[in-house]
C-alpha positions as CSV (number, residue, x, y, z in Angstrom):
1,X,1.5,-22.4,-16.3
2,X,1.5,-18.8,-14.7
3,X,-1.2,-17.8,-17.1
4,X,-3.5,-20.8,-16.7
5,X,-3.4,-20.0,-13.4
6,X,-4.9,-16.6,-13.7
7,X,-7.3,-17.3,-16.0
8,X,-8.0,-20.0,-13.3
9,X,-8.3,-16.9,-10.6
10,X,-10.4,-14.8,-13.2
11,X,-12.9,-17.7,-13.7
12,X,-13.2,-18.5,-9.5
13,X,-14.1,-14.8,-9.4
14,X,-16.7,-15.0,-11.6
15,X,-15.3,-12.9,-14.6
16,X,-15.6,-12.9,-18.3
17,X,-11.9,-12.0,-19.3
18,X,-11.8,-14.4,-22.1
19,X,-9.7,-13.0,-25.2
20,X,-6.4,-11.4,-23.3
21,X,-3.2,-13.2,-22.3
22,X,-1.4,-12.2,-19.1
23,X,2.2,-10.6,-19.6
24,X,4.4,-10.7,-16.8
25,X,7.4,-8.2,-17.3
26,X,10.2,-7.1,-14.9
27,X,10.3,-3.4,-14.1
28,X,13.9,-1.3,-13.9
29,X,14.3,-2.6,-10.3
30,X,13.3,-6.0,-10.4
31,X,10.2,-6.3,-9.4
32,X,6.9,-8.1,-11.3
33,X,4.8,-6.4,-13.3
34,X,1.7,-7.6,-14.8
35,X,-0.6,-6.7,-17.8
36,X,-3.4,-8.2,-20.1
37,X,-2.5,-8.2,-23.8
38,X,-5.4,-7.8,-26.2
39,X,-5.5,-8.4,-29.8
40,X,-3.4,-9.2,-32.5
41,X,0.6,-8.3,-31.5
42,X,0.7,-8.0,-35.1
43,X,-2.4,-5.5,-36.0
44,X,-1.2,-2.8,-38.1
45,X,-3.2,-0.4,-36.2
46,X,-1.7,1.9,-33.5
47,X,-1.7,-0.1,-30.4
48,X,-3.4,1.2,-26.9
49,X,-1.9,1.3,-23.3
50,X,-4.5,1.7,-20.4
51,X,-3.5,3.0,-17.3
52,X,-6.1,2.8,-14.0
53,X,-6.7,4.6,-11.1
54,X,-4.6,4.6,-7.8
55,X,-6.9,1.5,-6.2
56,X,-7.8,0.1,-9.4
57,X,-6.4,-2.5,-12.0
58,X,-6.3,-4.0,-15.5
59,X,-9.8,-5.4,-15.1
60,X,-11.3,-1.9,-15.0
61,X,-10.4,-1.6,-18.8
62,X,-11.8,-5.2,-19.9
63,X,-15.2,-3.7,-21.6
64,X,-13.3,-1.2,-23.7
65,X,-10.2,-3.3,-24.4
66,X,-12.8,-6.3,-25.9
67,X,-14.3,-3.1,-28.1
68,X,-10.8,-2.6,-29.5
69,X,-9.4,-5.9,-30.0
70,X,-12.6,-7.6,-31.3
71,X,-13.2,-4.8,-33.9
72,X,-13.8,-5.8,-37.6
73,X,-9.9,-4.2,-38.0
74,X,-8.9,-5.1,-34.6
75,X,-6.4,-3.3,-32.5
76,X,-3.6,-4.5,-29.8
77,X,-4.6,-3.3,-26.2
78,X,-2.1,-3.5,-23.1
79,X,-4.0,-2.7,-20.1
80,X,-1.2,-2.2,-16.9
81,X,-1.5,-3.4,-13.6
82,X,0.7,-0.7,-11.1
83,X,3.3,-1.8,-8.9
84,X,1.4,-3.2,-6.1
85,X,-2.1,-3.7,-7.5
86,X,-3.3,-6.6,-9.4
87,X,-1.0,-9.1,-10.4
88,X,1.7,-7.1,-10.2
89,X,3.7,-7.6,-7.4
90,X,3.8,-5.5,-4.5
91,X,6.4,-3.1,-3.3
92,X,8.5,-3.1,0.1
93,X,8.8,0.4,-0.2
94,X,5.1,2.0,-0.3
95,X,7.0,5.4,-1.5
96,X,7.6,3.8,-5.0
97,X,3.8,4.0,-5.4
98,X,4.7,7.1,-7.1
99,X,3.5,8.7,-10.3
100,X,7.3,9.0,-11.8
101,X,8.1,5.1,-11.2
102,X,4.4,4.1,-12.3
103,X,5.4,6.4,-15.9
104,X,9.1,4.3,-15.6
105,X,7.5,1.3,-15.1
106,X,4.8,1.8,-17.9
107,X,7.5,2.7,-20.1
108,X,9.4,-0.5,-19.4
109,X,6.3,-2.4,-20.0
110,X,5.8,-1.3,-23.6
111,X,9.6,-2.2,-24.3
112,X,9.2,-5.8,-23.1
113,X,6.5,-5.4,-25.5
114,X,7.9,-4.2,-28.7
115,X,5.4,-0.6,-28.5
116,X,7.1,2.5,-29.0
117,X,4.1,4.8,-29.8
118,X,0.6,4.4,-28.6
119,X,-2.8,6.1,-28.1
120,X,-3.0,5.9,-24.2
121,X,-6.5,5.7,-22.0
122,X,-5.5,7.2,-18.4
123,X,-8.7,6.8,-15.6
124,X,-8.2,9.1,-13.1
125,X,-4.2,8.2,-12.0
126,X,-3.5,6.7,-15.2
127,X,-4.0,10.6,-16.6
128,X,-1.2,11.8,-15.0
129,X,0.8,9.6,-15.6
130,X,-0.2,9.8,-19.0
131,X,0.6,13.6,-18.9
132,X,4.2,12.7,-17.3
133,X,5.3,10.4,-20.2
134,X,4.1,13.2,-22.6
135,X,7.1,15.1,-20.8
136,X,9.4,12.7,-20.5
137,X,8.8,10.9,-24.0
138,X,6.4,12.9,-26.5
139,X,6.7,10.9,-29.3
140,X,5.4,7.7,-27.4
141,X,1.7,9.1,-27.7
142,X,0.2,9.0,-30.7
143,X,-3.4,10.3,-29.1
144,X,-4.8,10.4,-25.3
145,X,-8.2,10.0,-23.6
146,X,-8.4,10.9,-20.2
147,X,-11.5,9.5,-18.0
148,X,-12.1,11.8,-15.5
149,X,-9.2,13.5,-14.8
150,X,-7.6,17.0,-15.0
151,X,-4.2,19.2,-14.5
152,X,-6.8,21.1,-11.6
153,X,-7.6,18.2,-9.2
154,X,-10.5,18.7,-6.8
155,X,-9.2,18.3,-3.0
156,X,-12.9,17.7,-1.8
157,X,-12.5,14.4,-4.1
158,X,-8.8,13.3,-2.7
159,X,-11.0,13.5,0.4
160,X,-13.0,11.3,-0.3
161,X,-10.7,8.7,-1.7
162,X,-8.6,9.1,1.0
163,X,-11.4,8.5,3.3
164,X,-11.5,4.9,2.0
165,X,-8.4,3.7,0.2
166,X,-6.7,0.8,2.2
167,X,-9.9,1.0,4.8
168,X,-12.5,-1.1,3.4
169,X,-14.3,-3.5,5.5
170,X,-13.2,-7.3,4.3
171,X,-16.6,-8.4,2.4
172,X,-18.0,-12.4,3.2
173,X,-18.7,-12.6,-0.7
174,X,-19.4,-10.1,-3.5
175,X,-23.0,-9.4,-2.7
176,X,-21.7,-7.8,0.2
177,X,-19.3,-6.0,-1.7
178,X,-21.7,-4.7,-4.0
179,X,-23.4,-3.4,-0.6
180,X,-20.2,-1.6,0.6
181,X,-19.5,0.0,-2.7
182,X,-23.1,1.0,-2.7
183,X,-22.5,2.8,0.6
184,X,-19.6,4.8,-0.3
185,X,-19.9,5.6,-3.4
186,X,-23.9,6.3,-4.2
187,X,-23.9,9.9,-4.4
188,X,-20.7,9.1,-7.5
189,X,-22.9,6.7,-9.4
190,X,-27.3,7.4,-9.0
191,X,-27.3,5.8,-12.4
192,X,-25.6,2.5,-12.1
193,X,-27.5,-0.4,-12.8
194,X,-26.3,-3.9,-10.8
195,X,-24.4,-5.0,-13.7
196,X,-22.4,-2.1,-12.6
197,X,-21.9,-1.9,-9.1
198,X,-20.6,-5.5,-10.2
199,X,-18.5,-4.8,-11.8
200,X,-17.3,-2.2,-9.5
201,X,-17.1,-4.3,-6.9
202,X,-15.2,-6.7,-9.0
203,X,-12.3,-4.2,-10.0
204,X,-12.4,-3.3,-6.0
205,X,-11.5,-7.2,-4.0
206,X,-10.1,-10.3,-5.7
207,X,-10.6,-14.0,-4.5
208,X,-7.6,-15.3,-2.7
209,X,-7.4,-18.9,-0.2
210,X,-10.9,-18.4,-0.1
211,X,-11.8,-15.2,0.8
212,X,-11.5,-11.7,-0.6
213,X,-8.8,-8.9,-0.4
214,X,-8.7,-5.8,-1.7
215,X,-7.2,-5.8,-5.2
216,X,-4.3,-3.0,-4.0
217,X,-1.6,-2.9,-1.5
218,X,-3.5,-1.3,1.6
219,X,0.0,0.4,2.1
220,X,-1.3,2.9,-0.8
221,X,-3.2,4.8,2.1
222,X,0.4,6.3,3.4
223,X,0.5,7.9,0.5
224,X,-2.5,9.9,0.5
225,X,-2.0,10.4,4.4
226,X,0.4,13.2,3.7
227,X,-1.7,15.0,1.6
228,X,-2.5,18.7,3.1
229,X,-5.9,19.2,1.3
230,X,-7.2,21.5,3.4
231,X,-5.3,24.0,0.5
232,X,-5.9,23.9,-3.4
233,X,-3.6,21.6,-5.0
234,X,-0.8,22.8,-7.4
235,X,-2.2,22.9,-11.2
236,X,-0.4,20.5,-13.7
237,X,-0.7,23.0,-16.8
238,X,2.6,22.5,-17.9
239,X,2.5,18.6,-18.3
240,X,-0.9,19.3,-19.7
241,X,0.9,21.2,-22.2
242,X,3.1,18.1,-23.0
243,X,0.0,17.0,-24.5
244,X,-0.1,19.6,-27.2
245,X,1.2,17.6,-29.9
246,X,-1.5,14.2,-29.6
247,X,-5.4,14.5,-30.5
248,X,-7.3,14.3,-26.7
249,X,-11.0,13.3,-25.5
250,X,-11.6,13.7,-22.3
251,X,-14.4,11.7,-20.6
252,X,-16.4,13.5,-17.2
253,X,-18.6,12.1,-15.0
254,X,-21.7,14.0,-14.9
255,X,-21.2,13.5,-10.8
256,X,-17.7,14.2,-10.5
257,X,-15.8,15.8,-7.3
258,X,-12.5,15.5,-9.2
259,X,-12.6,17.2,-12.8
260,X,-14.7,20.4,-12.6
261,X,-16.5,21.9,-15.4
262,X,-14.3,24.5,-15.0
263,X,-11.3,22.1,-15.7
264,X,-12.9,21.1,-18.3
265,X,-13.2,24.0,-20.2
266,X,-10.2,25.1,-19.4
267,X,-8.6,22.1,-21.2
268,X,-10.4,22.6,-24.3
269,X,-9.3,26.2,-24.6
270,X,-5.5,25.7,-24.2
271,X,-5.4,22.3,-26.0
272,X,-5.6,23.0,-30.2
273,X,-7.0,19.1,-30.2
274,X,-9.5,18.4,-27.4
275,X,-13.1,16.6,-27.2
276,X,-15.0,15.9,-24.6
277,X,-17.8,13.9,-23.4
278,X,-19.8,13.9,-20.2
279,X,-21.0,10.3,-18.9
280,X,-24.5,11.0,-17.1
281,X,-25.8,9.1,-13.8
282,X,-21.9,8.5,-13.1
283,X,-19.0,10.0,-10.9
284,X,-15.3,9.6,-10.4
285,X,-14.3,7.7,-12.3
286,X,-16.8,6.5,-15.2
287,X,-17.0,2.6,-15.7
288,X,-15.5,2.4,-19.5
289,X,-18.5,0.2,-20.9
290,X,-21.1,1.1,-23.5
291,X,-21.6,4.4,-24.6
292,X,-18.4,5.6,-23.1
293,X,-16.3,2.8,-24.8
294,X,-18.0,3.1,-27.9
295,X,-17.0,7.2,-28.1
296,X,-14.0,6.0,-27.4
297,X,-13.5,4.0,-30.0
298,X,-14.8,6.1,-32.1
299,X,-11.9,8.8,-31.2
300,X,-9.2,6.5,-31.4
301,X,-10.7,5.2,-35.0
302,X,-10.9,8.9,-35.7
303,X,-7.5,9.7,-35.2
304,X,-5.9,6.5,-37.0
305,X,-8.0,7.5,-40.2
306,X,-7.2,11.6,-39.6
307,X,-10.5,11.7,-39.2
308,X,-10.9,13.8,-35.7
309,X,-12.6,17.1,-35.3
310,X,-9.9,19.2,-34.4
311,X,-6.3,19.3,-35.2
312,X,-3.5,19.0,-32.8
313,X,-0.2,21.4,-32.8
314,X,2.4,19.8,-34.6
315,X,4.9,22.1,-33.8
316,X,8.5,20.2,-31.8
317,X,8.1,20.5,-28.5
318,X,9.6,23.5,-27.3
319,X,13.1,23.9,-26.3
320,X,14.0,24.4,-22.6
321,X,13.8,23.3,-19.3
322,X,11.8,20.4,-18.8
323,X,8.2,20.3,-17.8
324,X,8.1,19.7,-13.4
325,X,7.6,15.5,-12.9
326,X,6.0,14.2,-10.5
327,X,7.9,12.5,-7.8
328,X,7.2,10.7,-4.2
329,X,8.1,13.8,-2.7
330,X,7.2,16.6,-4.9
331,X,7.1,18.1,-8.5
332,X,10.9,17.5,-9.8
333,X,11.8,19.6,-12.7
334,X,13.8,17.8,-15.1
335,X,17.1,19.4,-13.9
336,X,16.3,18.2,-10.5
337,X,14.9,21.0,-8.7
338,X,11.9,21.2,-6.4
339,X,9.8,23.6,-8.1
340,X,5.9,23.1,-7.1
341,X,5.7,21.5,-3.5
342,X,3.2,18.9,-3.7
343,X,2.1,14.9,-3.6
344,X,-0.5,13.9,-6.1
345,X,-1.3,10.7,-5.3
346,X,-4.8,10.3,-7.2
């Protein structure tokens, strides 16, 4: 009955979402988590988790998760819905909207699942967590693609997100949202057609008793109030090194103010396995549709058949003291110490 209803929801909105089945799973403490299941729970194929942004959801990932599942092999997708956004349920305490309970929770979520190892797509947020799990459990990534997102995160773009995360204006209908996301966002995304400022619009306010409401907790914004961006953020090298092991693509927006070229080339120097693509006409983050799901695709496809252009380190990770985690109020090493002073909350 829960899942007629959302498909119920996703039709009132206006959304093609046929071909997923909602999952409703309980994270360590309790509470709700949702996430659209793709594809055969049989295919033989590695499977793929897709992780959002901070104020985004499961929907963001519909284009791409289709591509996967609805291939001539097809391929089990589980897109995640955070704590707090979606259909997920939301949290009492806005300081578990935390990179280190979002990695827990995903975690959790592909237990209830039955996945153990999967090639993960992370948009914006959902690469670092991506990047904490590879700390915390390596073997649980097969490969990664990371849309728009770096270990060197761009304060000038935190900015900007804080400037309108939990303070949009409540739209009468989603022609009006379309004008809103227009107006913040224009200077991101000079090439987007209406299909997708849509569709951004869409993945931004849901339909609920009538009118809409953003598709987050607005408590998210306390978060990103602490933030001291008026100094360079600390770099996440060594999670990025995590990584080392699992093939990577990593997807740019031609516009972005939150992975730098110079990020960028950084990554492919000190990863032994990393592509990279740049999405024209489009900012942080790039909408996962056409061309940029179909290279996608083609990397994933690529890795299952050993097929990719470069070959990662297979080395064991190295011996030691754990990689720094991200936590509500800082980077925690994995012994529990404080070592880089900071609240990434992209």
């Amino acid at each position: 009955m829960q899942e007629d209803n959302v498909a119920a929801a996703d039709m009132a909105n206006g959304r093609d979402d046929a071909g997923y089945r909602s999952r409703f799973v309980s994270a360590a403490d309790g509470l709700v988590l949702h996430l659209r299941d793709y594809g055969p729970i049989d295919s033989a194929l590695t499977p793929v988790v897709c992780l959002p942004g901070i104020a985004r959801t499961a929907y963001d990932f519909h284009d791409l998760a289709r591509a996967l599942s609805g291939a001539e092999t097809p391929r089990r997708v589980l897109a995640l819905d955070y704590r707090g956004r979606g259909l997920s349920q939301h949290d009492r305490n806005w300081r578990n909207y935390d990179i280190g309970i979002e990695m827990d929770d995903c975690l959790a979520a592909m237990t209830a699942m039955g996945v153990h190892q999967a090639n993960f797509v992370g948009t914006s947020r959902g690469g670092l967590v991506t990047m904490a799990i590879a700390a915390a459990r390596p073997t649980a990534i097969r490969a990664a693609v990371f849309n728009d997102i770096g270990p060197v995160i761009e304060p000038k773009g935190l900015m900007r997100i804080r400037g309108y995360v939990g303070k949009l204006p409540v739209p009468r209908d989603f022609t009006q949202a379309v004008e809103i996301m227009q107006t913040i966002s224009d200077k991101q995304f000079p090439g987007l057609d209406d299909e997708g400022w849509m569709k951004l619009a869409r993945g931004t306010w849901q339909e609920k008793d009538g009118k809409l409401v953003p598709v987050y907790d607005p408590a998210l914004l306390k978060g990103l109030a602490g933030l001291d961006l008026e100094k360079p953020l600390p770099p996440l090298w060594t999670l990025f090194a995590a990584l080392s092991h699992a093939p990577l693509l990593v997807l740019r927006g031609a516009h972005s103010d939150i992975l730098s070229n110079e990020t960028l080339r950084e990554m492919e120097k000190r990863h032994p396995a990393c592509e990279t693509h740049s999405v024209p006409g489009q900012g942080h983050a790039p909408l996962l549709d056409g061309e940029a799901a179909a290279r996608i695709v083609d990397f994933i496809a690529g890795v299952e058949t050993g097929a990719s252009t470069s070959q990662p380190d297979t080395k064991p990770p190295a011996t030691g003291p754990e990689p720094s985690m991200p936590r509500a109020d800082g980077f925690v090493s994995g012994g529990g110490a404080h070592e880089e002073q900071s609240t990434i909350k992209d």
